[in-house]
RODO-2510 file (C-alpha; in nm, 4 decimals, decimal comma):
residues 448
     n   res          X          Y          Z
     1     x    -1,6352    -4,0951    -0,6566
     2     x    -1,6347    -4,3124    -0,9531
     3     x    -1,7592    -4,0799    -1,2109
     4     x    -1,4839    -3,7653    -1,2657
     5     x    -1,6735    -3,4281    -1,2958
     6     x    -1,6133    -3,4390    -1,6962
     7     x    -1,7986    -3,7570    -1,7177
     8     x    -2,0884    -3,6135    -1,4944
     9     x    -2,1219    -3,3139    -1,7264
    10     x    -2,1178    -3,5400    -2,0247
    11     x    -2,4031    -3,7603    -1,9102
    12     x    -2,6104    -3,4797    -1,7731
    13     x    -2,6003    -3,3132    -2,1649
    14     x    -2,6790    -3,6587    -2,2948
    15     x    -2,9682    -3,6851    -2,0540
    16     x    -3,0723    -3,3535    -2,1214
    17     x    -3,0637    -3,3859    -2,5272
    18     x    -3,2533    -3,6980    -2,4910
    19     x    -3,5064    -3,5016    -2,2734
    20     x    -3,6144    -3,2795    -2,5112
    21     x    -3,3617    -2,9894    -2,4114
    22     x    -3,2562    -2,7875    -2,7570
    23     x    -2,9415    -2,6953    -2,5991
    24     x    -2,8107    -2,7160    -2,2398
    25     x    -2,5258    -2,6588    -2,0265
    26     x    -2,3938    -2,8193    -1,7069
    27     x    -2,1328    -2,8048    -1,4182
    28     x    -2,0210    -3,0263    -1,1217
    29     x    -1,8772    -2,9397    -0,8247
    30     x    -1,6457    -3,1067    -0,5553
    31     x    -1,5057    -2,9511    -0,2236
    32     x    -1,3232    -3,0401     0,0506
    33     x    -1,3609    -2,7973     0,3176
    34     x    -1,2255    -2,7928     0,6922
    35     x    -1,2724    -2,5498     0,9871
    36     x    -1,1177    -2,5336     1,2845
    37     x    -1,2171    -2,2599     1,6431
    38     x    -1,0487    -2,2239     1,9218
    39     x    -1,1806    -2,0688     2,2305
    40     x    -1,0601    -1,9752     2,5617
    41     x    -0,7475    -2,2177     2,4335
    42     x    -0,9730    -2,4891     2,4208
    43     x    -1,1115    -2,6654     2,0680
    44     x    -1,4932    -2,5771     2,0596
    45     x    -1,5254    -2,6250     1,7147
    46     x    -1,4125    -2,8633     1,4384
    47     x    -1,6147    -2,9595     1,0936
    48     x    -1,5055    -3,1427     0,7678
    49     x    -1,7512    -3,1650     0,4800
    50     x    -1,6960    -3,3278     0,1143
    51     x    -1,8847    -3,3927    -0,1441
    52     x    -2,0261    -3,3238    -0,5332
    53     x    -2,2923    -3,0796    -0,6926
    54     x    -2,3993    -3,0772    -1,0431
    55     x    -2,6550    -2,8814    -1,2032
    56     x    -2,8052    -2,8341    -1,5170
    57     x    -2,9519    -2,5829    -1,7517
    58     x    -3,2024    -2,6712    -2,0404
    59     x    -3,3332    -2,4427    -2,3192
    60     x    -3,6335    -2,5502    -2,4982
    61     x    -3,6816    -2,2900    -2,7646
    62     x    -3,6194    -1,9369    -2,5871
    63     x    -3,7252    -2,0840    -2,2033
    64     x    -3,5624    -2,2015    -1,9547
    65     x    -3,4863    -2,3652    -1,6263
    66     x    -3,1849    -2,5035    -1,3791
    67     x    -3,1752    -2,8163    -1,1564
    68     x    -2,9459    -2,9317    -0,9098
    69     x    -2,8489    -3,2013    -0,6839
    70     x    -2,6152    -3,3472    -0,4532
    71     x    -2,6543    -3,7000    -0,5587
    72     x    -2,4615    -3,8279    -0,8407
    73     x    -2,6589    -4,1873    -0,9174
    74     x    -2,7513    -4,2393    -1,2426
    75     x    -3,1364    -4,2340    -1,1272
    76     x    -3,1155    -3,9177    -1,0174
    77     x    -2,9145    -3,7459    -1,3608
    78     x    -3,2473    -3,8799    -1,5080
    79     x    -3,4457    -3,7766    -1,3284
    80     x    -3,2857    -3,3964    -1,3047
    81     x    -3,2763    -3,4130    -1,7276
    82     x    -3,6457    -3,5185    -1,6787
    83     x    -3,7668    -3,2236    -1,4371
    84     x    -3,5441    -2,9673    -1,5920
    85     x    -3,6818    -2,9655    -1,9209
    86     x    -4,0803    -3,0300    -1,8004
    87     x    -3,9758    -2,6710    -1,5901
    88     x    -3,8625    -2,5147    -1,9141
    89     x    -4,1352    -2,5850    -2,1261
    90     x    -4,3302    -2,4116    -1,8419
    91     x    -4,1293    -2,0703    -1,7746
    92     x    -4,1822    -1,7973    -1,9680
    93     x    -4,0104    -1,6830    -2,2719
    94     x    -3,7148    -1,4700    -2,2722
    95     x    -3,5685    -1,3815    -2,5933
    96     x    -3,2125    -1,3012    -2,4448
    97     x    -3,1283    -1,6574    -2,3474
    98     x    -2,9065    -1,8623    -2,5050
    99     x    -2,5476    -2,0411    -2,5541
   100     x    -2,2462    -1,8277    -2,6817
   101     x    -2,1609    -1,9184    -3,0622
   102     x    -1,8581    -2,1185    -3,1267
   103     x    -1,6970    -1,8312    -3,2399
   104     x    -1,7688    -1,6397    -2,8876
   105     x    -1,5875    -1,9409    -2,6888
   106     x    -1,2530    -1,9421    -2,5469
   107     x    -0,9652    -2,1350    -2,6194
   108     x    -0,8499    -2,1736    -2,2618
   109     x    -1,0068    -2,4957    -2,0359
   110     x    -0,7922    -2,4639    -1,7352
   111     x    -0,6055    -2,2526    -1,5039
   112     x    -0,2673    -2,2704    -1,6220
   113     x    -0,0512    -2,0413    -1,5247
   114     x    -0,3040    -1,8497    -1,2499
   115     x    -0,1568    -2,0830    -0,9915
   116     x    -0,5445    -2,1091    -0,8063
   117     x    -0,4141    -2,4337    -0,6112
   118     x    -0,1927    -2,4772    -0,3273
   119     x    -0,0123    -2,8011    -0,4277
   120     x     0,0738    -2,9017    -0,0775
   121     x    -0,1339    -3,1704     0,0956
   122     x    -0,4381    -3,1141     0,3169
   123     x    -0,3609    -2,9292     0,6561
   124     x    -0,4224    -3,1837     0,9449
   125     x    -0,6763    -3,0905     1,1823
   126     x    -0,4231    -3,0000     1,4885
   127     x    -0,2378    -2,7607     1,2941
   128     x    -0,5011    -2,5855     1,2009
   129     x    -0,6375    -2,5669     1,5564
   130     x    -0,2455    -2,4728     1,6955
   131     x    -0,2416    -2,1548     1,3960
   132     x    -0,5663    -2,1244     1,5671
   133     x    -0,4574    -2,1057     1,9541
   134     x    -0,1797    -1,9088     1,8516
   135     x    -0,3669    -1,6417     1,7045
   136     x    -0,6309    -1,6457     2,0379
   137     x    -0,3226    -1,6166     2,2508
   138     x    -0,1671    -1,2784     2,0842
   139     x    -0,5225    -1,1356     2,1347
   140     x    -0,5753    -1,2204     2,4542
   141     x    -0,2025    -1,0982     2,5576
   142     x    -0,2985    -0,7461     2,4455
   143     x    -0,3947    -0,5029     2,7626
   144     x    -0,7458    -0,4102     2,7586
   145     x    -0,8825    -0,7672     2,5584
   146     x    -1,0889    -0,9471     2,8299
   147     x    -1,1718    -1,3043     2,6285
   148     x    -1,1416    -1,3810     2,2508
   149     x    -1,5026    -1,4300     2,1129
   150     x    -1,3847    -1,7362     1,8241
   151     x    -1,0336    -1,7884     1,6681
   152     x    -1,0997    -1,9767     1,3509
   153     x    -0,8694    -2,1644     1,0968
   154     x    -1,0416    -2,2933     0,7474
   155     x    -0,8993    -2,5126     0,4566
   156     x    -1,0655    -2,5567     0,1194
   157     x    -1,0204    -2,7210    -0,2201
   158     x    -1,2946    -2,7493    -0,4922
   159     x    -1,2469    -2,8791    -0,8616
   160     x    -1,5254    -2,7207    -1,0975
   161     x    -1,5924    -2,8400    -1,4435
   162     x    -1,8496    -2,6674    -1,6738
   163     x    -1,9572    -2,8120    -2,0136
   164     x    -2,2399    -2,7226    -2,3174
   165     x    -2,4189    -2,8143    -2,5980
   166     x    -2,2110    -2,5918    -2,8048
   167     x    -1,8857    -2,7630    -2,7289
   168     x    -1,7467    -2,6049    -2,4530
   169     x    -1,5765    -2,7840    -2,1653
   170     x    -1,3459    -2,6574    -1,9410
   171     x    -1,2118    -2,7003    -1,5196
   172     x    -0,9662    -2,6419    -1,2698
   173     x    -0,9179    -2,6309    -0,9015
   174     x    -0,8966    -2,3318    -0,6206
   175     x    -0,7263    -2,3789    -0,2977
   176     x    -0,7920    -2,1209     0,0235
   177     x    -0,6167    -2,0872     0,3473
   178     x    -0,7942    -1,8623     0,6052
   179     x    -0,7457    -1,7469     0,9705
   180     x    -0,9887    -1,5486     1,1685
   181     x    -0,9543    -1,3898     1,5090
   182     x    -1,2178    -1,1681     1,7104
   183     x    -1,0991    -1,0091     2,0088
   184     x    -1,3651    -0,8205     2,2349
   185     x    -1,2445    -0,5538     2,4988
   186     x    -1,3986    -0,4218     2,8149
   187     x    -1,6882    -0,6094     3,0439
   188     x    -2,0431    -0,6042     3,0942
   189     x    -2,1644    -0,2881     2,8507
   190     x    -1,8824    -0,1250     2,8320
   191     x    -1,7464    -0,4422     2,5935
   192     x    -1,6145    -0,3627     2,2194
   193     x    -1,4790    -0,5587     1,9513
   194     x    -1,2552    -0,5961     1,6455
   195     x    -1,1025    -0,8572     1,4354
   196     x    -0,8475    -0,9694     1,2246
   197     x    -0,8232    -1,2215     0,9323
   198     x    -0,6140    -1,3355     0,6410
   199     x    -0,7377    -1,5372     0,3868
   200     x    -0,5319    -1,6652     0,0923
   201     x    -0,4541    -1,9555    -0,1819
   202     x    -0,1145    -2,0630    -0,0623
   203     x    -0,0825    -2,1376     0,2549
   204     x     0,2612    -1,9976     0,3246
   205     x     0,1656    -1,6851     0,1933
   206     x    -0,0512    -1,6195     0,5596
   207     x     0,0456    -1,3855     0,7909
   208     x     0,1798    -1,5407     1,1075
   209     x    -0,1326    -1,6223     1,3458
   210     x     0,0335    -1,4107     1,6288
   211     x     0,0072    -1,1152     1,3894
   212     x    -0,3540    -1,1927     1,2900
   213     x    -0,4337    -1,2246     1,7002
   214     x    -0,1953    -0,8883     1,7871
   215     x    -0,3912    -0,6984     1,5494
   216     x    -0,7380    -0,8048     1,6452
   217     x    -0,6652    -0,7311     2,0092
   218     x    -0,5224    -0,4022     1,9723
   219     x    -0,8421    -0,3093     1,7727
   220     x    -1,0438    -0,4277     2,0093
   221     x    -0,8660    -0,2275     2,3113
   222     x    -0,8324     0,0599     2,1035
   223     x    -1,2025     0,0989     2,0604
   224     x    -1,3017     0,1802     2,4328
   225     x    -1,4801     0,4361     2,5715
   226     x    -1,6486     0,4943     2,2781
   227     x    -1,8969     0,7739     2,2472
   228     x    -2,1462     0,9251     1,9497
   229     x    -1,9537     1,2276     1,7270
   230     x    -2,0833     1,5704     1,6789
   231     x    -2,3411     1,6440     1,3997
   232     x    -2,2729     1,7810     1,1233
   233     x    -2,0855     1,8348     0,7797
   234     x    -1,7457     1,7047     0,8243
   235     x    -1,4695     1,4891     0,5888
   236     x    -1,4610     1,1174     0,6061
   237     x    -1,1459     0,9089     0,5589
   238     x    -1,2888     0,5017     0,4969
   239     x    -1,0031     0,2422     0,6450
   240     x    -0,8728     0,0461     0,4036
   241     x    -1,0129    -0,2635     0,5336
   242     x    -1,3944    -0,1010     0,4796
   243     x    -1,2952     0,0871     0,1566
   244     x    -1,3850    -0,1484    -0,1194
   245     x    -1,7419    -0,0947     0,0112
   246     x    -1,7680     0,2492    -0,0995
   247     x    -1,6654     0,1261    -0,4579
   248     x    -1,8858    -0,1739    -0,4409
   249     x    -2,1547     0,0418    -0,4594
   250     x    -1,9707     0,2125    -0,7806
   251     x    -1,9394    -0,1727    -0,8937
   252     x    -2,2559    -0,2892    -0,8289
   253     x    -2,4993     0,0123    -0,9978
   254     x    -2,2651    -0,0682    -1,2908
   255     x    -2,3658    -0,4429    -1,3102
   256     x    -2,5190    -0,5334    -1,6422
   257     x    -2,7925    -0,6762    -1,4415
   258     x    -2,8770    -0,3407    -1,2910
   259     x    -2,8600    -0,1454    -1,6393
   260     x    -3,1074    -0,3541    -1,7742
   261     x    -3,3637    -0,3365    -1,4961
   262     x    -3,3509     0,0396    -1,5112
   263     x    -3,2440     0,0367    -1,1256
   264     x    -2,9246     0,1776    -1,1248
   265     x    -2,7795     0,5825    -1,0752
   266     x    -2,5063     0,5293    -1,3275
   267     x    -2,7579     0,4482    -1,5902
   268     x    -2,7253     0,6704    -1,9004
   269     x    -2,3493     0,7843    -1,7900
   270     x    -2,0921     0,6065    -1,9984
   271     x    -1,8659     0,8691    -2,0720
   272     x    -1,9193     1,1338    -1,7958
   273     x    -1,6520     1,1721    -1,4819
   274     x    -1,7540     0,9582    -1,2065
   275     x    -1,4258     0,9517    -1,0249
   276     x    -1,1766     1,2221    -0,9928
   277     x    -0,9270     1,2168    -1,3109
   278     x    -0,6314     1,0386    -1,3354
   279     x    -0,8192     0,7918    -1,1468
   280     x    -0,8794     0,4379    -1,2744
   281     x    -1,0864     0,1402    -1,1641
   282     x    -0,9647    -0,1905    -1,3467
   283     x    -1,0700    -0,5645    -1,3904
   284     x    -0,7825    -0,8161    -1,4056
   285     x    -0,9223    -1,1871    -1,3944
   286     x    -0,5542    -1,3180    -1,4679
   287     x    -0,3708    -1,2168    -1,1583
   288     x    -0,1581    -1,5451    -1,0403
   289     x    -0,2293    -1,6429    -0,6498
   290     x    -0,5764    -1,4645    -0,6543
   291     x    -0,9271    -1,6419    -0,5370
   292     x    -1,1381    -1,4755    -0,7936
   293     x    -0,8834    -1,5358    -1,1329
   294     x    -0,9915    -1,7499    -1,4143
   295     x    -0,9375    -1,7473    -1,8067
   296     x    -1,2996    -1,8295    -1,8605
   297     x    -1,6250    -1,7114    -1,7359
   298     x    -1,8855    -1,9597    -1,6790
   299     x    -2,0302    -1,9357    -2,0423
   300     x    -1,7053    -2,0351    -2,1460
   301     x    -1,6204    -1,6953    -2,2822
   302     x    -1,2475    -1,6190    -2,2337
   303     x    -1,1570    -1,3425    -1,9724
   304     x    -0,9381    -1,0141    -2,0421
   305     x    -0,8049    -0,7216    -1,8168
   306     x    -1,0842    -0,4155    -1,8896
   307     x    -1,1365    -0,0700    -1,7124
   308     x    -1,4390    -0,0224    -1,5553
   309     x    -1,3711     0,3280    -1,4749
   310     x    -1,0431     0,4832    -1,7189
   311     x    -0,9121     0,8351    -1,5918
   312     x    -1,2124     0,8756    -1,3865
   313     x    -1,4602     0,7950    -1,7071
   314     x    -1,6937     0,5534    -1,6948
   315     x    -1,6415     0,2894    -1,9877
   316     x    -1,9209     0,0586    -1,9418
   317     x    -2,0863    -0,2403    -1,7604
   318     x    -2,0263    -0,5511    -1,6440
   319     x    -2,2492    -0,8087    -1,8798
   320     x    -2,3051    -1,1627    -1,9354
   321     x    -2,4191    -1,2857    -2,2466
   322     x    -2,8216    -1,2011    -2,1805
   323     x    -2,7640    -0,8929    -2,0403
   324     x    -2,5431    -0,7775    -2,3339
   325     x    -2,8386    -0,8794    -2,5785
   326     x    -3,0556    -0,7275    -2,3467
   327     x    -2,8677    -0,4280    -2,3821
   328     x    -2,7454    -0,4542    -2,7651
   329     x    -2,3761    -0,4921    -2,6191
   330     x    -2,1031    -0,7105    -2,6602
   331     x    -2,0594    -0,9749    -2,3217
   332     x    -1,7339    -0,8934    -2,1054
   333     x    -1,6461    -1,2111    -2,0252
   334     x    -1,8192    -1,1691    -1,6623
   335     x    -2,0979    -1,4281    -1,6382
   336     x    -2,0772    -1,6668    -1,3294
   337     x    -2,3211    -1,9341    -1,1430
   338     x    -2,3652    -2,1701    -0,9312
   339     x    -2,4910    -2,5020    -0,9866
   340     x    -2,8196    -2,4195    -0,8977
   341     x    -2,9053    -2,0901    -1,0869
   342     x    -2,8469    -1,9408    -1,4507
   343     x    -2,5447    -1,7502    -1,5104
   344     x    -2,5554    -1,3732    -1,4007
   345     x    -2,2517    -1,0944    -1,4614
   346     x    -2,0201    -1,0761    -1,1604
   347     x    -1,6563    -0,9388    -1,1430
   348     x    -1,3234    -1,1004    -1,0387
   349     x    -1,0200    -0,8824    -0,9460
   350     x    -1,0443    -0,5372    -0,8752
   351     x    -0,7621    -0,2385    -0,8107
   352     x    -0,8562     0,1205    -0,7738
   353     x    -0,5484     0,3689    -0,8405
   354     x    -0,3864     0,4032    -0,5230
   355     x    -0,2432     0,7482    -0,4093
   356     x     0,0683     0,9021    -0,3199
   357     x     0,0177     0,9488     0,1013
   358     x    -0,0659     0,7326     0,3531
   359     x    -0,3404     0,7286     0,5725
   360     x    -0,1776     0,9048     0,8215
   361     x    -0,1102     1,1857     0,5590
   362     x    -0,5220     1,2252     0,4599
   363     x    -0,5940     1,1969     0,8511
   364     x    -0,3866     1,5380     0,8508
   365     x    -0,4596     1,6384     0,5468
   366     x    -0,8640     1,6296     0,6821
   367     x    -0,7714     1,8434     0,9904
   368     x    -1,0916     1,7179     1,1727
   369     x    -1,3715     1,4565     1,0943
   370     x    -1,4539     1,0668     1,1073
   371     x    -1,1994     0,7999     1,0747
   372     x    -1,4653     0,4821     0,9826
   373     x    -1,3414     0,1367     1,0166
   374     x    -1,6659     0,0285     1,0320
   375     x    -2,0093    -0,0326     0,8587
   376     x    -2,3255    -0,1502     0,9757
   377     x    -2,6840    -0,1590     0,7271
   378     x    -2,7227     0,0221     0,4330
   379     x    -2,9577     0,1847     0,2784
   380     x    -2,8894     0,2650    -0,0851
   381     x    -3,1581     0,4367    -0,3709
   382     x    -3,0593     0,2443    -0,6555
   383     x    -3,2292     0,4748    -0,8735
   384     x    -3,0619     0,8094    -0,7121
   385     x    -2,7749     0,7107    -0,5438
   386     x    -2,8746     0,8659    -0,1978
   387     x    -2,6319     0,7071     0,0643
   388     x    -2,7206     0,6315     0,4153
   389     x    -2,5191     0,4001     0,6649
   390     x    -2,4678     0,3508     1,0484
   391     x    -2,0385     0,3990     1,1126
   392     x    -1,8643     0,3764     1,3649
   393     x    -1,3961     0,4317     1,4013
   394     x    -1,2305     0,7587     1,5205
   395     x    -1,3098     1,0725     1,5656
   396     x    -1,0214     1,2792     1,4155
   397     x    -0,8959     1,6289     1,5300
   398     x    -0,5914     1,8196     1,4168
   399     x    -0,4938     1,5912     1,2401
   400     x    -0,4994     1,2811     1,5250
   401     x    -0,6883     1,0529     1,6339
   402     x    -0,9148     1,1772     1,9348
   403     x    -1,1506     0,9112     2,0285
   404     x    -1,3302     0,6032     1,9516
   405     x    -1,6787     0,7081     1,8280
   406     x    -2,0126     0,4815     1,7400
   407     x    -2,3853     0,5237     1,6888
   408     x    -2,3673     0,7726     1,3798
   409     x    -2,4276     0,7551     1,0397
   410     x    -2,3182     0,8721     0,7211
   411     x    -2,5292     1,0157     0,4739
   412     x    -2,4603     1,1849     0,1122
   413     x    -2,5280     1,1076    -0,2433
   414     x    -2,2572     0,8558    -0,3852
   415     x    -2,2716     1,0859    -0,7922
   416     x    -2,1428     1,3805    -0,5417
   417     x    -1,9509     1,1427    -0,3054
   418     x    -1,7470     0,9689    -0,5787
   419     x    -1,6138     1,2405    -0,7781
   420     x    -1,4444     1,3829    -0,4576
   421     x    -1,2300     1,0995    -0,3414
   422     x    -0,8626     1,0724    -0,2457
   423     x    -0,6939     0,7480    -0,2577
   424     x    -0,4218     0,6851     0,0527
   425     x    -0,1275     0,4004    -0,0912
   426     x    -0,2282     0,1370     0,1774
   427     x    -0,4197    -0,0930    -0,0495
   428     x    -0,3271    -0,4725     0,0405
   429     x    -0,1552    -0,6381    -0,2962
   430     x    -0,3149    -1,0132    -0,2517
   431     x    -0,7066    -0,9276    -0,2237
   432     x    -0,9659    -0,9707    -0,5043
   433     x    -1,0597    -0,5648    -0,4462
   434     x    -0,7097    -0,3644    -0,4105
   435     x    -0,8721    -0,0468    -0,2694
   436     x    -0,6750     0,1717    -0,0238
   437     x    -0,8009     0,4538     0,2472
   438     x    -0,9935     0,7093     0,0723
   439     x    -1,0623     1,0824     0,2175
   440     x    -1,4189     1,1873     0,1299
   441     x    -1,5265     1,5511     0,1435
   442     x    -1,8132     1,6829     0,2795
   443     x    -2,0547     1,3711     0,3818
   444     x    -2,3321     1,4652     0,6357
   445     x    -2,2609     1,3219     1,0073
   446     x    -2,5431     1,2441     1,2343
   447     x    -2,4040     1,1555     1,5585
   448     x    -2,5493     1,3470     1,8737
***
C-alpha cells in the first residue's frame, strides 16, 4: 500500500470539501486476518485475507450520507466524494447531526498505554493448525466424545485511523489470538455438543489448546441423555459463560439509541433500583490487554470509566453525540462505526459486581431448579421487558446436579428478573463483559 491510512483520510476530506460536503469525516481500515481448522487431525480449512476500507461521511447542511469502498485508487476517492455528497443532498434532514466542537475533542490519538497489539510477529500457518490439532486431540481423548465437529485457530491485526473536518485525527492497532474447539458426544440422535474457546490480544496470554479441547469434550459428554425439565416456577442459576446475556439485555434497553426511539423498558427510570443494591454495573474503556479499550470513541471524543448501573441505580444511557442532542444530554464518549455506516452509541468494557460464593455455593443455595449453560432465540418486548427464551444445562436437585435437560424455555419479565439477582465470583478477568454466574429467583419453566 503506498498511501498510509492518514494520507487516505486526508484526501478523502479534501475530496469531500471540494465536493460540496460542509463538513465530513472519514476512516480507513487495514487487516490482516488468518484462520486455521482442523478436523479429524487433518487440515480442512485454511484462509488469509488482507486488505484496506475507507469510508466517508458528508454533511451538507443538516443531511447526510456514508460511502465506502475497498479500493484505494485515486479514481475511486473521487468518485466516493462525488456520490457521497449527491446522497446527502438527497436524505432527509435531521437536526441532530453533526461534528463534535473543538472543545468536545480529545487530546488522545493513539493507544498508548492500552497495550491493544501483540508486538510479536505473525503466527505461521502450521502453528496455528498444530494449537489447532492439539486442542481436537484433548476433545476427542475425553470418554463419551465420538468426533470433534471443527477445531479452529484465528490471527488478526487491523490499524484504524479516523479523521474530520473539525480537526480530529487519531489511530492505532488491535491484535487477537483465538482458539475454538467443538466437541459433539453420542451417535445418530442421541448426539450432543459443547465447546470451548479463548480468545485474546496477546498471544501468550491463551490457555493451552489441550485445556481449550479437555473442556469442550467434557461438556460435550457431560450433556447426554438429556431430557425436557418439569414445568413450573423454579430458580435459575445462568453459567458464567451465558451470563453477560442476561445483562445485555440490561445494556442494550439502556442504549441511547433505544431511549430515543421510545422502544426501550428502562425508559423514564434513571434513578429507580434496577439491580439489587450494593450492586454496580461499570464501563471501563481503558483496561490494558482488552479487545474493546480505546481513549477515543469514533467522534473523537475522549473515553472515561462511567457506571451504568451505581449501587443498583440506574445513572443513565449510553449516547453518541446525536442521540445526546436527541435527548438534550451530554455524549458519553460511546459512539462507534464502521466504515460503511454513521456512528451509533456502543459500549466497550463491562464488569458487573461479582459476589462472594461460587457457583457451586448458589447451586446449593437454590436447593432445586435449572442450571442454563445455554441459550437459543429470544424473544424480547422492548417496550415491556417480557422475557422469553429456549434453555437448555442441568437440572439441579438438592443442591447437585441431576441431569442434563433441553427443550424448555424460560420466561419472566427482566424489571422483576433483574432486581432479584445474585452474583457467584466466577467472572473471567480478561473478557470485554466480566459477568459471573447469577442465581435468579422465580422465572417460569416450561419444559414437559
Amino acid at each position: 500500500m503506498t498511501d498510509t491510512l492518514a494520507d487516505l483520510t486526508t484526501q478523502l476530506l479534501e475530496r469531500a470539501r471540494a465536493a460540496g460536503a460542509d463538513a465530513a469525516d472519514a476512516m480507513a481500515v487495514d487487516g490482516t486476518s488468518v484462520s486455521i481448522g482442523v478436523r479429524g487431525g487433518a487440515l480442512e480449512q485454511a484462509e488469509r485475507s488482507e486488505g484496506v476500507e475507507i469510508g466517508l461521511r458528508v454533511m451538507v447542511g443538516q443531511r447526510q450520507a456514508c460511502v465506502s469502498a475497498s479500493d484505494v485508487k485515486p479514481a475511486t476517492l473521487d468518485q466516493m466524494a462525488l456520490r457521497a455528497v449527491a446522497m446527502a443532498r438527497e436524505a432527509p434532514e435531521d437536526p441532530h447531526i453533526g461534528l463534535a466542537d473543538a472543545a468536545q475533542l480529545s487530546d488522545r490519538r493513539d493507544a498508548e498505554g492500552l497495550d491493544l497489539a501483540d508486538p510479536s510477529p505473525e503466527p505461521d500457518p502450521a502453528e496455528l493448525q498444530d494449537q489447532a490439532a492439539e486442542a481436537g486431540a484433548a476433545a476427542l481423548a475425553i470418554d463419551g466424545v465420538s468426533q470433534v465437529q471443527s477445531a479452529t485457530a484465528g490471527y488478526g491485526r487491523r490499524r484504524i485511523h479516523i479523521a474530520a473536518t473539525n480537526g480530529f485525527e487519531g489511530g492505532y492497532t488491535r491484535t487477537d489470538r483465538g482458539l475454538s474447539c467443538l466437541a459433539i458426544s453420542g451417535a445418530g440422535n442421541k448426539m450432543e455438543r459443547d465447546y470451548d474457546y479463548d480468545s485474546r490480544v496477546y498471544g501468550t496470554d491463551m490457555r493451552s489448546p489441550t485445556e481449550i479441547g479437555r473442556t469442550a469434550g467434557e461438556r460435550a459428554a457431560a450433556l447426554q441423555n438429556m431430557r425436557r425439565p418439569k414445568t413450573g416456577a423454579y430458580p435459575v442459576v445462568y453459567d458464567e459463560r451465558i451470563a453477560s446475556a442476561l445483562i445485555g439485555h440490561l445494556l442494550s434497553a439502556a442504549n441511547g439509541a433505544a431511549i430515543a426511539r421510545g422502544a426501550s423498558w428502562l425508559r423514564g427510570r434513571i434513578g429507580e433500583q434496577i439491580l439489587p443494591k450494593g450492586l454496580s454495573l461499570t464501563e471501563d474503556p481503558h483496561r490494558a490487554r482488552s479487545m474493546a479499550s480505546k481513549l477515543f470513541d469514533a467522534e473523537g471524543l475522549p473515553t472515561a470509566a462511567r457506571a451504568i448501573v451505581d449501587d443498583g441505580i440506574l445513572q443513565g444511557w449510553t449516547l453518541d453525540l446525536a442521540t445526546a442532542r436527541k435527548l438534550d444530554m451530554h455524549p458519553t464518549g460511546s459512539a462507534a462505526r464502521g466504515t460503511s455506516a454513521p456512528p451509533a452509541p456502543s459500549l466497550t468494557n463491562i464488569a458487573l459486581t461479582q459476589g462472594t460464593q461460587s457457583r457451586d455455593d448458589l447451586l446449593r443455595e437454590m436447593g432445586t431448579g435449572l442450571l442454563v449453560t445455554s441459550m437459543i432465540g429470544s424473544t424480547i418486548n422492548p417496550n415491556t421487558g417480557d422475557y422469553s427464551r429456549g434453555a437448555s444445562g442441568f437440572w439441579v436437585e438438592n443442591g447437585e446436579i441431576a441431569y442434563p435437560v433441553n427443550e424448555c424455555t424460560l420466561a419472566g419479565n427482566l424489571l422483576d428478573m433483574l432486581p432479584r439477582i445474585t452474583p457467584a465470583n466466577d467472572a473471567r478477568p480478561h473478557l470485554t463483559r466480566i459477568v459471573p454466574s447469577l442465581l435468579v429467583e422465580g422465572l417460569t419453566l416450561a419444559g414437559e
